[in-house]
C-alpha positions as a Markdown table, in Angstrom:
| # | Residue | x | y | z |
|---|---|---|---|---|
| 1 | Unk | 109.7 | 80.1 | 106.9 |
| 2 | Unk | 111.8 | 78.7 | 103.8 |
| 3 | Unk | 111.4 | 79.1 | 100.6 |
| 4 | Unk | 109.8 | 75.3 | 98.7 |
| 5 | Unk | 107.8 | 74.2 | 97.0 |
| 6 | Unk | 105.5 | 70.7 | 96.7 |
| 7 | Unk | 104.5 | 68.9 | 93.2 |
| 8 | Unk | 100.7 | 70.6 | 94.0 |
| 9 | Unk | 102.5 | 73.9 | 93.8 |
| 10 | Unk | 103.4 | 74.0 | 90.1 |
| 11 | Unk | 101.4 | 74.3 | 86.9 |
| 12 | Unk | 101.9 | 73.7 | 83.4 |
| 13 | Unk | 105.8 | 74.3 | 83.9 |
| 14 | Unk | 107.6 | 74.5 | 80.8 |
| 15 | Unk | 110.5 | 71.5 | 80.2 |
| 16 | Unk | 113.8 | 72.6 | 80.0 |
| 17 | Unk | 113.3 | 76.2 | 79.9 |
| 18 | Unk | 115.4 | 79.2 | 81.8 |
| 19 | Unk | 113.2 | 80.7 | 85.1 |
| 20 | Unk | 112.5 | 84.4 | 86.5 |
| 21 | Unk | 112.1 | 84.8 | 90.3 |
| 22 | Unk | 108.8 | 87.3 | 90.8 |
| 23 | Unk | 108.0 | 88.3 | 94.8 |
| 24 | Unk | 104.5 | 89.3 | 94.6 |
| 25 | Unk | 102.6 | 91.2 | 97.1 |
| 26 | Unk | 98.9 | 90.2 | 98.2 |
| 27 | Unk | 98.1 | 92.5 | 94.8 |
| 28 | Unk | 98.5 | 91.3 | 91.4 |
| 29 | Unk | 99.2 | 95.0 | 90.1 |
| 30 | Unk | 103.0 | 94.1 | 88.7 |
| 31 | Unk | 103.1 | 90.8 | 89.1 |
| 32 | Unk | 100.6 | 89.4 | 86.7 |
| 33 | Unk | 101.9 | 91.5 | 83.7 |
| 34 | Unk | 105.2 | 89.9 | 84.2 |
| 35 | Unk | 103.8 | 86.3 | 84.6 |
| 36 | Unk | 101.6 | 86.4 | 81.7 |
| 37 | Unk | 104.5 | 88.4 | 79.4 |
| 38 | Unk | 106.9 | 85.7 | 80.5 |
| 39 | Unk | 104.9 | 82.7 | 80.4 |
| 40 | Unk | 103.4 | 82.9 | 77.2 |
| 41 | Unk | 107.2 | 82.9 | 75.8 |
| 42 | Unk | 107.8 | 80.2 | 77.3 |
| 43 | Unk | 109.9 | 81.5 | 80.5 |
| 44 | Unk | 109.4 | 79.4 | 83.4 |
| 45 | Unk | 108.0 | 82.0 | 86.1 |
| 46 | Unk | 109.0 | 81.3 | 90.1 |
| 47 | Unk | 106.7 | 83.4 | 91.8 |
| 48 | Unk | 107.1 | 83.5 | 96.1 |
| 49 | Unk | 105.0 | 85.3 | 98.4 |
| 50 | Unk | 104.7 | 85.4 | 101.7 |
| 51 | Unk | 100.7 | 85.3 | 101.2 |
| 52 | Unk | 99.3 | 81.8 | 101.3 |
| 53 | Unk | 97.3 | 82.7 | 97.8 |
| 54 | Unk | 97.7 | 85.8 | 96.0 |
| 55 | Unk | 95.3 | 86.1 | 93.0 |
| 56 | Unk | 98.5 | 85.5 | 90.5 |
| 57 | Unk | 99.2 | 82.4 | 92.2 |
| 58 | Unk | 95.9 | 81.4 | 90.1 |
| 59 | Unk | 96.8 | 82.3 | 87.0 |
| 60 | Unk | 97.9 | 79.3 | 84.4 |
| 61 | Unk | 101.3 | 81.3 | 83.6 |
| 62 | Unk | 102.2 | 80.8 | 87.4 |
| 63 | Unk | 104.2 | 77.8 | 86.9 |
| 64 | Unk | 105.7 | 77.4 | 90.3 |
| 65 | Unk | 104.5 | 78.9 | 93.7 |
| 66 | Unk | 107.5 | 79.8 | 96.5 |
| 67 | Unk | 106.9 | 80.5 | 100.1 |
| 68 | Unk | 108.4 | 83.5 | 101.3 |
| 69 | Unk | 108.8 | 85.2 | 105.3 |
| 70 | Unk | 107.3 | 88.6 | 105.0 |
| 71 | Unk | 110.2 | 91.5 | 104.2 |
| 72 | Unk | 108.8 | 94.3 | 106.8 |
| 73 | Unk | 109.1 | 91.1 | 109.3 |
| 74 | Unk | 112.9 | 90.0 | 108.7 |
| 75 | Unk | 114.1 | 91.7 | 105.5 |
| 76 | Unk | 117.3 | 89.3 | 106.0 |
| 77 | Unk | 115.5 | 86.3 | 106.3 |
| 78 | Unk | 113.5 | 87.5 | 103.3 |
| 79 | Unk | 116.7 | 87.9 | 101.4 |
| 80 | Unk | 118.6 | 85.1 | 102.4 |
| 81 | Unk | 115.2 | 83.0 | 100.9 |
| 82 | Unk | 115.3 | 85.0 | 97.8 |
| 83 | Unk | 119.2 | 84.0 | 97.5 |
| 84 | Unk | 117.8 | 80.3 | 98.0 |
| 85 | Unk | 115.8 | 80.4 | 94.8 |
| 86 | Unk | 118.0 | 82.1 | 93.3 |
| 87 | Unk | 121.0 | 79.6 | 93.7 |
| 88 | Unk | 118.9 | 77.0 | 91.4 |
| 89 | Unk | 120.7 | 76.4 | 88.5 |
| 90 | Unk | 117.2 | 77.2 | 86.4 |
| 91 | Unk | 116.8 | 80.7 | 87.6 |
| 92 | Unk | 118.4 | 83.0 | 85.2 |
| 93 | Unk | 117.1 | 86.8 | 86.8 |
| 94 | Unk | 114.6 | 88.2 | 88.8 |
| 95 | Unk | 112.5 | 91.8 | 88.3 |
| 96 | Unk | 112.2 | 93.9 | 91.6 |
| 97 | Unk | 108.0 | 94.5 | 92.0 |
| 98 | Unk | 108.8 | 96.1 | 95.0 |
| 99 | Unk | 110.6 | 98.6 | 97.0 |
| 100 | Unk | 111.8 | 95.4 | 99.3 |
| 101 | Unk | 113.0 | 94.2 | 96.2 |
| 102 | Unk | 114.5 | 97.1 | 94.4 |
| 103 | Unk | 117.0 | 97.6 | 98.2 |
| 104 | Unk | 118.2 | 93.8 | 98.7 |
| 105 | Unk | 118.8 | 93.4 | 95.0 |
| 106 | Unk | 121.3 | 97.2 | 95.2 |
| 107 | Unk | 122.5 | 96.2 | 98.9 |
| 108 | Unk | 123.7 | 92.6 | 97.9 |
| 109 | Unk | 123.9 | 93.2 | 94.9 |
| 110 | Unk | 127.4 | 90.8 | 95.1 |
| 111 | Unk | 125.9 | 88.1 | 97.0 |
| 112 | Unk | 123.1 | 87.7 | 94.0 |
| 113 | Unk | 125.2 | 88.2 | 91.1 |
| 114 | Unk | 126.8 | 85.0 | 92.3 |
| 115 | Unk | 123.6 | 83.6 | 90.8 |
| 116 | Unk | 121.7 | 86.1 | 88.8 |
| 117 | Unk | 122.1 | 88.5 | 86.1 |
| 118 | Unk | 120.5 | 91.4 | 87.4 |
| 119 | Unk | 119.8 | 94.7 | 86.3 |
| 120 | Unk | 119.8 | 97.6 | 88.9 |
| 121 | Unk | 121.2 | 100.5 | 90.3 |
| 122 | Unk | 124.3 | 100.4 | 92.6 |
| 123 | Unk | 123.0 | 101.3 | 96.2 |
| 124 | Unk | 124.4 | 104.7 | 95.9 |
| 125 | Unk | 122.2 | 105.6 | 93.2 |
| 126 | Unk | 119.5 | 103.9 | 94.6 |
| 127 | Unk | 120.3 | 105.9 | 97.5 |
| 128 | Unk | 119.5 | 109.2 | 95.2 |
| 129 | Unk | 116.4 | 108.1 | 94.4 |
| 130 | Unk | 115.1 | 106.7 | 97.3 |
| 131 | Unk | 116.2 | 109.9 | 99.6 |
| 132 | Unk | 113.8 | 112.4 | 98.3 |
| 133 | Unk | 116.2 | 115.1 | 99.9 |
| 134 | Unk | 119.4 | 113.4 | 97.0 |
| 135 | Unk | 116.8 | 113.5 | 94.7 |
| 136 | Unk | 115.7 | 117.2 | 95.3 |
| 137 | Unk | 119.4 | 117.8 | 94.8 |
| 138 | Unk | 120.1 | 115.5 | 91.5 |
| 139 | Unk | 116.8 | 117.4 | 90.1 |
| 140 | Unk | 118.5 | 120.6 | 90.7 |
| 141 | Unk | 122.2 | 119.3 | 88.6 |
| 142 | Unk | 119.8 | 118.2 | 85.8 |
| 143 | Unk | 118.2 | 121.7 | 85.9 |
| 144 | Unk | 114.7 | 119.9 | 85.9 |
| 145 | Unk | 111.6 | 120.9 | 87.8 |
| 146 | Unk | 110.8 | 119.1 | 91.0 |
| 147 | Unk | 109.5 | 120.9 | 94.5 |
| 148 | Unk | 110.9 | 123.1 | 96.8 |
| 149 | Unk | 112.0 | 120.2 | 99.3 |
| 150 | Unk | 113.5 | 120.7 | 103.0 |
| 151 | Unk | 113.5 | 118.4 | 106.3 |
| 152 | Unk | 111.0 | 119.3 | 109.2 |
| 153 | Unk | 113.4 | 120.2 | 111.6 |
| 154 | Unk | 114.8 | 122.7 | 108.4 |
| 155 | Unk | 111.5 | 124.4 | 108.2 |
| 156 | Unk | 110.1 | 127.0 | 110.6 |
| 157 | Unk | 107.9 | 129.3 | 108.2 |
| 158 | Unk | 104.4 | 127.5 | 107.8 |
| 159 | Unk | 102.5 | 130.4 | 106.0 |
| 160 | Unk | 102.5 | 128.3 | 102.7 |
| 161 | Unk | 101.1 | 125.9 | 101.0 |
| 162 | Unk | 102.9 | 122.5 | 102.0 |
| 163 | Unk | 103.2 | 119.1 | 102.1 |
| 164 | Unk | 104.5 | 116.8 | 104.8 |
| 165 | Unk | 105.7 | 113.4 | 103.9 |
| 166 | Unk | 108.4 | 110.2 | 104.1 |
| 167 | Unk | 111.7 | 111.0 | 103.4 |
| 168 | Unk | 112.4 | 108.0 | 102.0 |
| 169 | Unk | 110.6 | 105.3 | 99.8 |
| 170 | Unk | 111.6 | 102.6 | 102.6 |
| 171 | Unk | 112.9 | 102.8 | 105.7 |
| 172 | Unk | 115.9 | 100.8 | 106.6 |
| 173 | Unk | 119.0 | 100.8 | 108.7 |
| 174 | Unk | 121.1 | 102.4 | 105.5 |
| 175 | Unk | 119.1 | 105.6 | 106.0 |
| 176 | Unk | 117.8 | 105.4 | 109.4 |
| 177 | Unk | 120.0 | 105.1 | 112.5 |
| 178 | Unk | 117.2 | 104.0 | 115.1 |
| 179 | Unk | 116.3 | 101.3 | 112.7 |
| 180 | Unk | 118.3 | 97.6 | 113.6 |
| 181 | Unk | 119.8 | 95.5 | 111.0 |
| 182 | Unk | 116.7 | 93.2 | 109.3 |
| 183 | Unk | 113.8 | 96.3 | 109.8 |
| 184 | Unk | 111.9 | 97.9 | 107.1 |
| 185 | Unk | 109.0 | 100.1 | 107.2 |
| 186 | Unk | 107.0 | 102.7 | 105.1 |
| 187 | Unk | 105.3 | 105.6 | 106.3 |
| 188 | Unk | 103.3 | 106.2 | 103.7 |
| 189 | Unk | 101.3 | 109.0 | 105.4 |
| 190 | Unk | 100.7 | 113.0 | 103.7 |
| 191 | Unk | 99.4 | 115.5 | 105.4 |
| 192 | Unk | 98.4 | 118.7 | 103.6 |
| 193 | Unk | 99.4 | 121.8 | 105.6 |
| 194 | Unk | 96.9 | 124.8 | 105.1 |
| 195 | Unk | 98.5 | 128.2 | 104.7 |
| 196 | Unk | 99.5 | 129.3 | 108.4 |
| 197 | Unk | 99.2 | 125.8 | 110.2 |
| 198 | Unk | 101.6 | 124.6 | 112.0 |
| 199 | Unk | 102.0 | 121.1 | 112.5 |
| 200 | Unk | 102.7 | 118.9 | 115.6 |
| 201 | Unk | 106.6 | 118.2 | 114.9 |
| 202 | Unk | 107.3 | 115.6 | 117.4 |
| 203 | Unk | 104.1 | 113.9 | 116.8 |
| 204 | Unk | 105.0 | 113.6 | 112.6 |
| 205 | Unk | 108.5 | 112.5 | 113.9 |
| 206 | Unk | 107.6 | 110.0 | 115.8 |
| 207 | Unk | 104.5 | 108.7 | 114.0 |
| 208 | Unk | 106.8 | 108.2 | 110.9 |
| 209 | Unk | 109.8 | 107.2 | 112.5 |
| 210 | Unk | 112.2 | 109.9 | 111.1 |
| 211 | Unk | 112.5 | 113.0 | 110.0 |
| 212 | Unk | 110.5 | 113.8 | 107.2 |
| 213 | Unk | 110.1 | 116.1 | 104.5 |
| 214 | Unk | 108.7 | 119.6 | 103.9 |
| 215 | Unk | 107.7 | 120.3 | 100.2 |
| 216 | Unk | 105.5 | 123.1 | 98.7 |
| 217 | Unk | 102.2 | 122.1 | 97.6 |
| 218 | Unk | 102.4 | 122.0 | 93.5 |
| 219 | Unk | 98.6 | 123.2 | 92.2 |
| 220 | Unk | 98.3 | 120.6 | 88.8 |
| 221 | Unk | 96.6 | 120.5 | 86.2 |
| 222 | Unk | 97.7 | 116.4 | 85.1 |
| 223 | Unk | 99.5 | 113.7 | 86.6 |
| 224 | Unk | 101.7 | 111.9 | 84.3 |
| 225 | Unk | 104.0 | 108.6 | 84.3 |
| 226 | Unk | 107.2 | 108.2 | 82.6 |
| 227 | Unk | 108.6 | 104.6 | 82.7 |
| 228 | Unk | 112.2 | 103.7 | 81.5 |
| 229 | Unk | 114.5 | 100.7 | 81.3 |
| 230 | Unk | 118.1 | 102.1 | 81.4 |
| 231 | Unk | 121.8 | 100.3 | 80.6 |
| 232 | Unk | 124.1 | 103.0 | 82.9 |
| 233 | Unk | 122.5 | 106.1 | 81.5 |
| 234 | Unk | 121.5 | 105.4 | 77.9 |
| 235 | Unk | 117.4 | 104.6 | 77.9 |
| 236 | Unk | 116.5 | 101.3 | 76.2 |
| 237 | Unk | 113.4 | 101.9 | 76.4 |
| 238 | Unk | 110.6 | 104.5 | 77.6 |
| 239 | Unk | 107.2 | 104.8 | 77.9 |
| 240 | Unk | 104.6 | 107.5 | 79.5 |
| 241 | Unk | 100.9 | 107.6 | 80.6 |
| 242 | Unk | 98.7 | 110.3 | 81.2 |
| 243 | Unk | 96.6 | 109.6 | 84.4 |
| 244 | Unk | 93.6 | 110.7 | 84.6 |
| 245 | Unk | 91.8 | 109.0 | 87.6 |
| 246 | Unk | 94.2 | 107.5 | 90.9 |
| 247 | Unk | 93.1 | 105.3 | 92.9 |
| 248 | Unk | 91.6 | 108.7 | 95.2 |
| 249 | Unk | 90.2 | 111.9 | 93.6 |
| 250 | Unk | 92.9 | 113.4 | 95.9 |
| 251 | Unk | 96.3 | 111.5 | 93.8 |
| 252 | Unk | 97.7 | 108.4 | 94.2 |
| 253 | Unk | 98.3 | 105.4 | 92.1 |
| 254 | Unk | 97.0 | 105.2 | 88.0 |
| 255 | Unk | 93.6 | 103.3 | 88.1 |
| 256 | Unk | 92.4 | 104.8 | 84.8 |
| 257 | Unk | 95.1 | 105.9 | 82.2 |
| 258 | Unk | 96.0 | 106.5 | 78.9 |
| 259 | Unk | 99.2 | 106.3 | 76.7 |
| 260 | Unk | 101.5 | 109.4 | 75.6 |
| 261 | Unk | 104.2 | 110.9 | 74.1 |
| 262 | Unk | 105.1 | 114.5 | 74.9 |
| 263 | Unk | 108.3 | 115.9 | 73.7 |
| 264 | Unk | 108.7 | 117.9 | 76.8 |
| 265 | Unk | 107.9 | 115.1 | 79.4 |
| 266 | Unk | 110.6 | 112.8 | 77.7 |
| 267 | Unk | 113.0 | 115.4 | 78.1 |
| 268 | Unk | 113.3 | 116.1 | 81.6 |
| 269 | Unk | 112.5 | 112.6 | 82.7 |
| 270 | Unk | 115.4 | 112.0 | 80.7 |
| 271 | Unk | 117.7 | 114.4 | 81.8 |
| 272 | Unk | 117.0 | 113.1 | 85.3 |
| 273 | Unk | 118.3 | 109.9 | 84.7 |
| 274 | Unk | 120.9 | 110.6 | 83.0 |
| 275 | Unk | 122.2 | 112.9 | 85.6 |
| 276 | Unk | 121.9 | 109.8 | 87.9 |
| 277 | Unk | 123.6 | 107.4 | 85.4 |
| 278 | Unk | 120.9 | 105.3 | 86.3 |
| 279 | Unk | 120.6 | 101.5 | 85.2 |
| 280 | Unk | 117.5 | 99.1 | 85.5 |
| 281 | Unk | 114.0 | 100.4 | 85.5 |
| 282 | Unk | 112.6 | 104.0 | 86.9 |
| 283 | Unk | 109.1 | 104.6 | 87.1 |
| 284 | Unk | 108.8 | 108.6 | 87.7 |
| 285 | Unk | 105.4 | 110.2 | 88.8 |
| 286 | Unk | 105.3 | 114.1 | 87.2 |
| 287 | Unk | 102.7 | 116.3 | 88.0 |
| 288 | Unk | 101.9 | 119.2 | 85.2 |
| 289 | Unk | 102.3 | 122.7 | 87.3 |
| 290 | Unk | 98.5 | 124.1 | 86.9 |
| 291 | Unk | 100.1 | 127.7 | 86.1 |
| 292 | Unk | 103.5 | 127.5 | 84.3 |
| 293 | Unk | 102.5 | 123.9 | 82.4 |
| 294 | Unk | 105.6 | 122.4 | 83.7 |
| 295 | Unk | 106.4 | 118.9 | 84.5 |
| 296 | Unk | 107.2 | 118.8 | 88.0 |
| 297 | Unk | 108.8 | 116.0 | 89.1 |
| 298 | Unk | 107.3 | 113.6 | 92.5 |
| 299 | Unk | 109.0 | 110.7 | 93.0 |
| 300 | Unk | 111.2 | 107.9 | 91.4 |
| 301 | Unk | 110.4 | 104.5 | 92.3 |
| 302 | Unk | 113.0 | 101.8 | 91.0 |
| 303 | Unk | 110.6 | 98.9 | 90.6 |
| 304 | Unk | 108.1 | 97.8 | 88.2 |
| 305 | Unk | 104.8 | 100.0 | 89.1 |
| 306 | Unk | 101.5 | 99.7 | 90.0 |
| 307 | Unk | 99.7 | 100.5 | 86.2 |
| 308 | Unk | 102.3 | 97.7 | 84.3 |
| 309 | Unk | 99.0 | 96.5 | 83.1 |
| 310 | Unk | 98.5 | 99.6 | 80.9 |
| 311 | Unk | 101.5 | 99.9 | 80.2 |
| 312 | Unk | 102.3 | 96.7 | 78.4 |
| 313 | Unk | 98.7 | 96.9 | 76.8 |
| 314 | Unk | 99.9 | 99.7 | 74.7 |
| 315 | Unk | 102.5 | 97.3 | 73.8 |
| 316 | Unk | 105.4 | 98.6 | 75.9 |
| 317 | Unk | 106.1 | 95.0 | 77.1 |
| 318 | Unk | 108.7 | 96.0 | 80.2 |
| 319 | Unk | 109.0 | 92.7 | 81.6 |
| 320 | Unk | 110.2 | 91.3 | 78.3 |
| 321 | Unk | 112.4 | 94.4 | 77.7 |
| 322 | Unk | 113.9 | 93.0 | 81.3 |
| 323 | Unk | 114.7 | 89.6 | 80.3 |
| 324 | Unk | 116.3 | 91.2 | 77.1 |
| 325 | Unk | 118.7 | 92.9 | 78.7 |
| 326 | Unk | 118.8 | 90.6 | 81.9 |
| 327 | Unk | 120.2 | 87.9 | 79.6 |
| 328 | Unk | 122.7 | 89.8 | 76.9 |
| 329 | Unk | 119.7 | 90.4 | 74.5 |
| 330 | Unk | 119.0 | 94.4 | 74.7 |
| 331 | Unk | 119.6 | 94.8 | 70.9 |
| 332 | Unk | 116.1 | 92.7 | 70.7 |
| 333 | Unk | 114.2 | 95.3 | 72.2 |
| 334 | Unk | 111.4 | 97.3 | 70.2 |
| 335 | Unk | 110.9 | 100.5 | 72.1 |
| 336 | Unk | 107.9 | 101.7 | 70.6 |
| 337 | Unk | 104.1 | 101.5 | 71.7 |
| 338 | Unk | 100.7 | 102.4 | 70.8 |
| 339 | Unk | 99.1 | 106.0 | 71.5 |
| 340 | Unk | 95.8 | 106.7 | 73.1 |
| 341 | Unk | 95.4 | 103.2 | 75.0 |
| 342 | Unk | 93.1 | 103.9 | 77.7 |
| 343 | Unk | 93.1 | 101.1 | 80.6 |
| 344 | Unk | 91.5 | 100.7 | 83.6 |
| 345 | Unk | 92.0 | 98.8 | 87.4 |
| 346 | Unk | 88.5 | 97.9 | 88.0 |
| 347 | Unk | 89.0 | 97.9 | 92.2 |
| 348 | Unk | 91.0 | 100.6 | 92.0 |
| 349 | Unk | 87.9 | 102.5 | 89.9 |
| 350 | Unk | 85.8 | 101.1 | 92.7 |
| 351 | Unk | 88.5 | 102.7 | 95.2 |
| 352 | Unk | 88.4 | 106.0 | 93.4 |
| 353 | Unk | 83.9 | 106.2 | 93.7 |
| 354 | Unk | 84.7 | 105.9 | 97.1 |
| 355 | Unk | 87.3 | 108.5 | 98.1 |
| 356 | Unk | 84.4 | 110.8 | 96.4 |
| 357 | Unk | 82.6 | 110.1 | 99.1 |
| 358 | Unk | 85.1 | 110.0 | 102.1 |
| 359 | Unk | 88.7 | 111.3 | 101.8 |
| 360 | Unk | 89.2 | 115.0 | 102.4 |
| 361 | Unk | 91.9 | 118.0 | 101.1 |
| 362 | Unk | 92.2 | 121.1 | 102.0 |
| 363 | Unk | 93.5 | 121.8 | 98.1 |
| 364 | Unk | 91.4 | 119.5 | 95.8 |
| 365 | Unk | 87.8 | 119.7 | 96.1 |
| 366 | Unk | 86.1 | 116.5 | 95.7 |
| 367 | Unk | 84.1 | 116.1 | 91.9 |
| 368 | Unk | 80.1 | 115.2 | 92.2 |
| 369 | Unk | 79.1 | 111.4 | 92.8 |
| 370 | Unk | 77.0 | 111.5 | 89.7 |
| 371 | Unk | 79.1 | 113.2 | 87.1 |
| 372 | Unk | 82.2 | 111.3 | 88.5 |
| 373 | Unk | 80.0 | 108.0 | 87.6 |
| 374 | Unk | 78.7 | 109.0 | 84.2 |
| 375 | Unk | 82.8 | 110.2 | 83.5 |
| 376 | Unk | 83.5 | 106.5 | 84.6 |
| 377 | Unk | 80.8 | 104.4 | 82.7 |
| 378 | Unk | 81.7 | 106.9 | 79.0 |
| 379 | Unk | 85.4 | 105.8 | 79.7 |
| 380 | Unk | 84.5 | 102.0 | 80.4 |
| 381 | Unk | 82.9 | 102.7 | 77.2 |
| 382 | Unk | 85.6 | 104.4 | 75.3 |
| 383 | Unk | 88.5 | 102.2 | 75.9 |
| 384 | Unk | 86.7 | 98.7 | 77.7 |
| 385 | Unk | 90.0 | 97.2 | 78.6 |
| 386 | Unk | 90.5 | 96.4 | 82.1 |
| 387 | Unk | 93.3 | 95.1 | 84.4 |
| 388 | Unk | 94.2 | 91.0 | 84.7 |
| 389 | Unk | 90.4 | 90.5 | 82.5 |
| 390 | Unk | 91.7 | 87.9 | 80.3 |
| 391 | Unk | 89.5 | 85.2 | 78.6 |
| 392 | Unk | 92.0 | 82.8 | 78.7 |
| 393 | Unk | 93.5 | 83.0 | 81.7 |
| 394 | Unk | 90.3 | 84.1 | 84.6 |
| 395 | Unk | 91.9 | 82.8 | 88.2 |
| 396 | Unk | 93.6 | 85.9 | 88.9 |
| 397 | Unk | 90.5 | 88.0 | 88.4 |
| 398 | Unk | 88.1 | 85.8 | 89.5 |
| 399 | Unk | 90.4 | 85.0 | 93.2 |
| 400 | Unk | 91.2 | 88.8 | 93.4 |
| 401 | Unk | 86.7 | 89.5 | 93.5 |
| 402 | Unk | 86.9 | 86.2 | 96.0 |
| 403 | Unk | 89.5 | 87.7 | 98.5 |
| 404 | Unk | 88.0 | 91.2 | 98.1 |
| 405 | Unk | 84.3 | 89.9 | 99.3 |
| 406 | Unk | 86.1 | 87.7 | 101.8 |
| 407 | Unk | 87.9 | 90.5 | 103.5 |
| 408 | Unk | 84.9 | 93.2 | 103.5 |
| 409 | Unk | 82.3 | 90.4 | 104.4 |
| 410 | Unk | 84.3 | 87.6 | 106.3 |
């Protein structure tokens, strides 16, 4: 497939005006806080997929709809069709939604500042990052918390608490060996060790295609969210959430949060980063050590994240703060935001009632079905704001309850 577009495939487009690129996934999560941000400023917003009709696609601030091949297909042929878009004269930056994104921006990184002003990491800080092994490492320099962290084949004492994850936030030749030029992958996959359990080694190595990780299991009290936007080192602007359902009882992504500031948090989230001299956005997931109250650090992921919705509802407006500094205009950017903004993701709520009822842990012991819905129903109350909801602009919500019914009911 190539990237194009026909005259049906554009909306509204503003005359004359500079362009973002935006790669969406089937999910409107990141997207449609940067499409609405944009468009209402008047930014002309390109959005590809290689969907045939993600839910942003309906939204009236999508002004132009791009055909993409899927990344974990070709992730060449995705990038060369990213490089296409980006070649027109119109397209002034683009803001990586996803990890896909986040590696061919850092990898060829020369091939698209021919055409774009970008802001991200060099690939050898975006190798600390997305090696969680570095990153164990660069937590250590900054003398900030983060897990005990070894590889399998490191690790032959299982009388402990542990966890057993990916290694790396994508998996792609440049940390893989066995993968070929053009592959990508996740594995995405935790399992929860109990105290004296050994696991089948081959069988994780070869189900997730590497060698993973070992970390010890951190008993929390909180899951928190720091976001920044960095310029080599020196924050622009930050922002943090308090997360108080994911999308399962057992972790996962924000689906019900609320806005922060703790002194503390800031601090070693910030130390972090600056040890990596990092530039272009960091969303970090901290968990709050259940014992010693300290922030201990999960993972980094150099993207725009899954709760940008609550996040620019406080009024930290990170896709604007890109195009800032994306186009010479940081000293425009007004870091602060509002306290105590609760937000929710309705189907990720939805996703959270049902883990209740079927995921499993051998650390977190699932809540009760009906206290879990009366906690839901006083926080729909409390703060009634809800992901992509918008009076004035109803296609993204309205497809996204379309597709959902389509795929569970055919």
């Amino acid at each position: 497939m190539s990237p194009g577009n026909s005259p049906d495939d554009t909306t509204d487009t503003p005359d004359g005006s500079e362009s973002v690129l935006l790669s969406t996934e089937l999910g409107p999560e990141s997207s449609y806080p940067c499409v609405r941000s944009l468009g209402t400023r008047g930014i002309n917003t390109v959005v590809a997929s290689e969907h045939a009709y993600p839910p942003v696609f309906a939204s009236r601030f999508c002004h132009e709809r791009v055909e993409l091949p899927p990344p974990r297909e070709d992730l060449l042929a995705y990038k060369d069709a990213l490089l296409e878009v980006a070649a027109r004269d119109d397209v002034r930056t683009a803001i990586p939604l996803r990890e896909e994104d986040a590696y061919v921006f850092s990898r060829y990184e020369d091939e698209f500042d021919e055409h774009l002003d970008l802001v991200v990491p060099s690939l050898d800080s975006l190798e600390r990052v997305a090696d969680r092994m570095l990153l164990a490492e660069a937590a250590e320099a900054a003398g900030v918390p983060a897990p005990e962290t070894r590889t399998l084949d490191e690790v032959d004492d299982w009388s402990d608490d542990l966890i057993v994850k990916s290694r790396y936030n994508l998996l792609t030749d440049a940390y893989v060996d066995s993968f070929p030029p053009g592959e990508a992958d996740t594995a995405k996959d935790v399992t929860h060790l109990r105290p004296g359990e050994t696991p089948d080694v081959d069988a994780l190595r070869e189900t997730m295609r590497h060698v993973p990780i070992v970390q010890e299991f951190v008993p929390k009290a909180d899951e928190y969210m720091f976001a920044g936007l960095y310029d080599h080192g020196e924050p622009l602007a930050t922002f943090q959430h308090r997360q108080i359902r994911g999308d399962s009882y057992v972790g996962g992504g924000g689906v019900y949060r609320r806005s922060v500031y703790i002194p503390e948090l800031e601090r070693v989230a910030r130390d972090l980063l600056a040890e990596l001299d990092w530039h272009g956005l960091a969303c970090i997931e901290y968990m709050q050590h259940e014992e010693t109250g300290e922030f201990v650090l999960t993972e980094i992921n150099p993207r725009m994240w899954q709760s940008l919705p609550s996040t620019v509802h406080a009024g930290a407006d990170f896709p604007y703060y890109y195009w800032l500094q994306a186009t010479g205009r940081a000293d425009e950017i007004d870091p602060s935001y509002e306290l105590d903004r609760g937000s929710h993701s309705l189907r990720g709520e939805l996703g959270y009632l049902v883990s209740v009822l079927r995921d499993e842990s051998p650390y977190v012991d699932p809540p009760g079905l009906v206290e879990t819905a009366r906690e839901m129903l006083s926080s729909f109350y409390r703060h009634p704001y809800f992901d992509y909801t918008h009076l004035d602009d109803p296609g993204v919500f309205l497809r996204g309850i379309r597709q959902k019914l389509r795929s569970r009911f055919g």
